[in-house]
C-alpha positions in Angstrom: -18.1 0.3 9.9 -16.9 -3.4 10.5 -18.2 -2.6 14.3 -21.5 -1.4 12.8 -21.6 -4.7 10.7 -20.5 -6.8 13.5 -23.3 -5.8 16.0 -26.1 -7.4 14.2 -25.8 -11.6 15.2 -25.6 -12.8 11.6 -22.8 -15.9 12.0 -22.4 -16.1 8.1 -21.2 -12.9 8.6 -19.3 -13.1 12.1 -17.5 -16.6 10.2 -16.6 -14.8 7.4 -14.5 -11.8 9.4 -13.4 -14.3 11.8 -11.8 -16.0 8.6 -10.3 -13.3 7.1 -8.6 -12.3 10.8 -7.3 -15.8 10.9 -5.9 -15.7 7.4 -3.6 -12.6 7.9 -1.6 -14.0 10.7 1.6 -15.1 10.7 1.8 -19.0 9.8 3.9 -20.9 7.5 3.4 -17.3 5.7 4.4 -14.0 7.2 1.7 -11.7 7.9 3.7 -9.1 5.2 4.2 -11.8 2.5 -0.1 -12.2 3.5 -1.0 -8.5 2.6 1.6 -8.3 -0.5 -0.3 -11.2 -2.1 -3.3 -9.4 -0.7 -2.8 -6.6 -2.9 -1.8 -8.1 -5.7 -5.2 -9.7 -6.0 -7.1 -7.0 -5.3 -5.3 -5.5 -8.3 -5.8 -8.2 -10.4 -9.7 -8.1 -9.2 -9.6 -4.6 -9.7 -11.5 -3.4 -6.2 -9.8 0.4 -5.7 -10.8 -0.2 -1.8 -9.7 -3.2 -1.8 -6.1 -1.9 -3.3 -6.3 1.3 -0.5 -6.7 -1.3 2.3 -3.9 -3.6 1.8 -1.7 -0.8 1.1 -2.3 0.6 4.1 -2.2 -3.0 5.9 1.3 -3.2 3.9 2.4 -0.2 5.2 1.7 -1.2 8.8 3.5 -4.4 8.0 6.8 -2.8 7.2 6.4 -3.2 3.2 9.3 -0.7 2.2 8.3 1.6 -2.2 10.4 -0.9 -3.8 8.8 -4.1 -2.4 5.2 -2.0 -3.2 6.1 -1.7 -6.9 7.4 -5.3 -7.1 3.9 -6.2 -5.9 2.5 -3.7 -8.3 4.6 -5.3 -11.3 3.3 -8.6 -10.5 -0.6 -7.3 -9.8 0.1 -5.5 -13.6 1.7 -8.8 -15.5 -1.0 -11.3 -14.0 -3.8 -8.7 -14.6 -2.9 -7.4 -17.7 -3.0 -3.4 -19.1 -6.6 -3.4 -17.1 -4.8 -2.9 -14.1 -3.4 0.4 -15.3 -6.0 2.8 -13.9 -5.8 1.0 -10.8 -2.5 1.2 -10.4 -2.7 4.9 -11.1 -4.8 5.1 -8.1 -2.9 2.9 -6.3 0.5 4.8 -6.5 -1.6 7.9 -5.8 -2.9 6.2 -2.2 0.6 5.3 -1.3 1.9 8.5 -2.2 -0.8 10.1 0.2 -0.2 7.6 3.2 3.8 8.3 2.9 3.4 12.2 2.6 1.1 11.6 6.1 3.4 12.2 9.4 3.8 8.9 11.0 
């Protein structure tokens, strides 16, 4: 879909991809320490894909269940009981991405 998105020549929109690209890399910041706070804000902001995207991005970047549900602890004590449904989804995504042959 981003390819769909990107073939119309709209540069608010092109600038704003191009940003997020750039903010992922690796800088002072590891690009795993990048998607782990990732996450945890889309938890906090509640956006289920969102949550399915940086896990998956997480996953990609090596993030091992117990670094997940460290991130998932802090999403859940900066967000607040809210973030319960979400997580419940969230746990559910990983579960499905891990039970997928590699």
């Amino acid at each position: 879909m981003n390819e769909r998105i990107l073939e119309h020549d709209n540069q608010v929109v092109r600038r704003f991809f191009a940003l997020d690209t750039q903010t992922y890399k690796d800088g002072a910041l590891n690009l795993k320490t990048k998607e782990l706070l990732g996450l945890v804000a889309s938890l906090v902001l509640r956006c289920d894909d969102c949550i399915s995207y940086h896990i998956a991005q997480c996953r990609d970047a090596g993030v091992n269940r117990d670094e997940f549900f460290e991130a998932f602890s802090v999403g859940l004590v900066v967000g607040g009981s809210i973030v319960i449904p979400h997580l419940r989804r969230a746990v559910d995504f990983l579960d499905q991405q891990e039970a997928m042959p590699a």
